[in-house]
N, C-alpha and C positions, 0 to 999 in steps of 0.2 A: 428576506427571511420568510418561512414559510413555519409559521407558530403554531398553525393549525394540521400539521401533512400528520401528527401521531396518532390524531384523533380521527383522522380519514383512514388510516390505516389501521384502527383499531386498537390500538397503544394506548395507555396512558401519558402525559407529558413525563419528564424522564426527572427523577426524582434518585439524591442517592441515597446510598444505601449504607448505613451502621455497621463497623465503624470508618467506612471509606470516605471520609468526610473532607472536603477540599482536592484540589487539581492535583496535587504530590501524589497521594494517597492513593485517587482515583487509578492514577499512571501505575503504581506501581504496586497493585494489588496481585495480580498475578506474577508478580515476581515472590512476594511475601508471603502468600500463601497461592502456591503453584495449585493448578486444576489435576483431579487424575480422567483421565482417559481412558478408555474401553481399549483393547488390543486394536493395533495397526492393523487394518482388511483393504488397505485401499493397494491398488493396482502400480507398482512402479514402472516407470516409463521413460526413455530418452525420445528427445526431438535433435536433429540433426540442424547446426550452423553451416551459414555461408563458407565459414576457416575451418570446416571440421572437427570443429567441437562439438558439445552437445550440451542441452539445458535437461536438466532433472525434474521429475516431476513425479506427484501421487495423484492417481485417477478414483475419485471415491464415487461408487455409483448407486443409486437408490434402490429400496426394496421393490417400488413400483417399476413395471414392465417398460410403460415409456418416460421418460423424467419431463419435467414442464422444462426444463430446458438447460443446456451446460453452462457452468458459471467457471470462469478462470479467476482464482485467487490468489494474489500477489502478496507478498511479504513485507516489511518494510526495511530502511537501514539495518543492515547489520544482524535481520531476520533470514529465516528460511521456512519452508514449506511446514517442517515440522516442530515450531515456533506454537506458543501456546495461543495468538490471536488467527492466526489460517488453519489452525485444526478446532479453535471456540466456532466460526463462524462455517467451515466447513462442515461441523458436525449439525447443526444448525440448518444448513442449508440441506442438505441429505436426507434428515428427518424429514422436509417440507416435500418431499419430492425433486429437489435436483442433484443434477449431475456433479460434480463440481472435480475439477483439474486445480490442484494445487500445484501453480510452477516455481519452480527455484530460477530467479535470475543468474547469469551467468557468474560462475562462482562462490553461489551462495550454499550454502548449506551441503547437503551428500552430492550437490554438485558439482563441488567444488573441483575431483581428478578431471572433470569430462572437458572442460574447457578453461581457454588462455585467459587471462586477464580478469579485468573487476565487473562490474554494471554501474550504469550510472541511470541519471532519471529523465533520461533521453536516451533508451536505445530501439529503437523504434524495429530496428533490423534486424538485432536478435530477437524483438518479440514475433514478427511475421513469421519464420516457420511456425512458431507456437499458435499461432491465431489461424492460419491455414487449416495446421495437424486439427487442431478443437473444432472448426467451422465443420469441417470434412466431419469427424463423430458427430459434432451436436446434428446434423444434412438439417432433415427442415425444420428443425426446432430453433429458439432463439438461444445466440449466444451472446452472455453476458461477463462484465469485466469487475470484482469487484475487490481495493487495493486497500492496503491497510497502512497510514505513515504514507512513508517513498512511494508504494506501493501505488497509491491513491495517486499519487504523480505521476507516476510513468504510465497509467494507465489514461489520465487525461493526455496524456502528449499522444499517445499512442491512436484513442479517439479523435486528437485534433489531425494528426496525421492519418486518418482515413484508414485503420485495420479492420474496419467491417464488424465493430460490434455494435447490438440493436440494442444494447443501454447498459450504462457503468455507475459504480458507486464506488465514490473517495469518503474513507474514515478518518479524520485527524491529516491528513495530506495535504505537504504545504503546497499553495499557488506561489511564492518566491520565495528560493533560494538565498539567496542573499542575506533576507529581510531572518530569514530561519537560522543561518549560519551566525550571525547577530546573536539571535536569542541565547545560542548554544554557549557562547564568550560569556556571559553575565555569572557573575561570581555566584549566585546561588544555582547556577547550574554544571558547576564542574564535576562534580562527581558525574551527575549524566553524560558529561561528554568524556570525561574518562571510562566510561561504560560502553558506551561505543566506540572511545578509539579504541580500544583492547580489542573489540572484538576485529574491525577493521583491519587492524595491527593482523590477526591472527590468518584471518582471509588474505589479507592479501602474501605473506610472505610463505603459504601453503601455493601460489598459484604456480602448476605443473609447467606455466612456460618458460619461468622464473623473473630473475630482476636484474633492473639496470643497475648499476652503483649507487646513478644519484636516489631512487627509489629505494634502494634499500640502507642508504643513511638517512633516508627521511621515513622509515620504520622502524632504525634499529640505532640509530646513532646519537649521539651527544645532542646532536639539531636535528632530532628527530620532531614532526608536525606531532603539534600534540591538541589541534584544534581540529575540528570537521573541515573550516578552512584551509587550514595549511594541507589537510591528507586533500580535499578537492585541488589543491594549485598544484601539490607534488603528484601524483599519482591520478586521480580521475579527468582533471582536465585534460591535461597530455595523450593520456592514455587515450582517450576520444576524439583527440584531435582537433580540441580546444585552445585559441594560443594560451589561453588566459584563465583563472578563477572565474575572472567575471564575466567572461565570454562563455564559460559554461553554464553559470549561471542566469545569465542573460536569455540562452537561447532553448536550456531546460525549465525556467518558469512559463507555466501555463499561463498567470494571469492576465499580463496583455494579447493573448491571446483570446483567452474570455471575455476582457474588456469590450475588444476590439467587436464580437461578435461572430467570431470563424465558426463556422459548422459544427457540432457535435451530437452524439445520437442521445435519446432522454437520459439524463448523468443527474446523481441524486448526490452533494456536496453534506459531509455529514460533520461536525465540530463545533467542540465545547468551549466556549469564552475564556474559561480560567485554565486550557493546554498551556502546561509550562515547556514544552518544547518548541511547538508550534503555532506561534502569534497568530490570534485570530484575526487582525488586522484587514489583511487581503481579502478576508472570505467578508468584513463589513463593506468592503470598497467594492465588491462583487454586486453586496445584495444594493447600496447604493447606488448604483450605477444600472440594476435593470439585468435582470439574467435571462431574459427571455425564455418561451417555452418549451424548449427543450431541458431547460436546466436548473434544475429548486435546489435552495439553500437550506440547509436547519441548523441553526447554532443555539444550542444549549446555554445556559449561562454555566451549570457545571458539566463535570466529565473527564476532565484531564484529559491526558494524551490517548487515545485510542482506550480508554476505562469505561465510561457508563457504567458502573455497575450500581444496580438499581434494587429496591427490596422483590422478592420473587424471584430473582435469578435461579437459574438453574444452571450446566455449563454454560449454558448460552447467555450473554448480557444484552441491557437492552439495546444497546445496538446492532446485534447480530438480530435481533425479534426482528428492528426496525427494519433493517437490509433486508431482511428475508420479504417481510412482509410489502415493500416494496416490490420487489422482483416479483415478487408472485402476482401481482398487480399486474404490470409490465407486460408480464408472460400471460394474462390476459386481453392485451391489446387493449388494453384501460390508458396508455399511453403515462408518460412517466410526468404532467405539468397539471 
């Protein structure tokens, strides 16, 4: 853990904010009182798949002439591009001077007609057109990955798998799957997961390629999955070419990967102790274990699931200050450890 990175970036430690008091709250502050937003100016865009689909995306570009540099922003479960946490930290980053590419994973959000099938937090191969298309704009400026939830997942897998970005930040993003699919079961968390399967529900049986039988009685049917589990064992494992739940799980958790010590380019791990979604567990077994110099940890004791929201906020919470204010760092070749 890295106790001291807020105060090297000139933050105060993270403190919340009245009346967002405890991890529920913190989570689902912007649900309850939703942010308003200055009119859409950002640039829509498609990127072209291997199967001829296509990933949706919004390109917001700064008032400054040259941007310090492109940041691609990921969504999490059951989110998309125009989700109130990729347009908080997007508007955020923009103000600072960068670029920033808010991508829709394959079928998420206005994505949804352009391409077949779901995303999962291992798709390493529909992200490379997108990491290509970004490299090619950002040419010699750095380009960064920064994911929110799942988001913060896929973009580790994405960095461990070598997509050429020069430094990433995971928000609330679980390192196991498994261990998170767990949390999601626990009796004071059903209503969240009935929040997400609805939404899941609704993505997937909108998907333009359409469904197999068994897939659509396990969205619509009597024994329809009504756990994050069950929709990963009927529909995402399969669909990826998983035999199994736990083989997709298995081989989509980053943290033995971390563990282990595989490659990755400076990556900033950001999460709150009391996330009722996503057990902080993995991210203690992280920092026990040694995360070496490319990659710092900071767990909050509060914050909820992707919340921080702190006194002073303005759209931005303080974890969008924190992100920014790292990157900006970064993008001065201050190196991210």
């Amino acid at each position: 853990m890295v106790s001291q990175l807020p105060h090297h970036l000139g933050l105060p430690a993270f403190r919340q904010r009245t009346p967002w008091i405890g991890g529920d709250l913190q989570t689902l502050r912007d649900t309850l009182r939703p942010l308003r937003f200055p009119p859409e100016r950002a640039e829509a865009l498609s990127i072209p798949l291997a199967d001829g689909g296509q990933l949706f995306g919004l390109l917001d570009r700064p008032d400054a002439k040259e941007p310090l540099g492109l940041v691609v922003v990921l969504h999490g479960l059951g989110g998309s591009s125009d989700g109130q946490g990729p347009r908080r930290l997007a508007l955020a980053l923009v103000a600072e001077g960068f670029a920033v590419l808010r991508l829709n994973l394959r079928g998420a959000g206005r994505g949804r007609p352009l391409a077949r099938g779901t995303y999962c937090a291992l798709c390493n191969e529909d992200l490379r057109p997108a990491v290509a298309w970004a490299r090619k704009l950002a040419a010699e400026l750095p380009l960064f990955g920064a994911g929110i939830s799942l988001g913060g997942t896929v973009l580790l897998n994405a960095g461990l798998g070598g997509l050429g970005f020069d430094g990433l930040v995971s928000v609330s993003g679980p390192l196991d799957l498994g261990v998170c699919a767990v949390q999601f079961e626990r009796r004071r968390n059903r209503v969240y997961q009935r929040w997400l399967m609805q939404r899941l529900r609704e993505q997937t049986l909108a998907d333009p390629g359409g469904l197999q039988e068994a897939e659509r009685q396990a969205l619509v049917g009597p024994k329809r999955a009504r756990t994050i589990r069950a929709f990963d064992a009927a529909i995402t494992a399969p669909r990826w070419g998983f035999a199994t739940v736990e083989a997709y799980y298995a081989a989509a958790s980053p943290l033995v990967s971390l563990l282990e010590g595989q490659p990755l380019p400076p990556s900033l791990l950001l999460h709150a102790g009391d996330d009722p979604w996503v057990p902080v567990g993995p991210l203690r077994q992280l920092t026990a274990a040694g995360t070496g110099s490319a990659l710092e940890v900071l767990i909050t004791p509060q914050g909820g699931h992707n919340g921080f929201h702190a006194p002073g906020d303005g759209p931005a919470c303080w974890a969008d200050r924190l992100v920014v204010a790292w990157l900006k760092r970064l993008s001065r070749g201050e190196g991210g450890g």
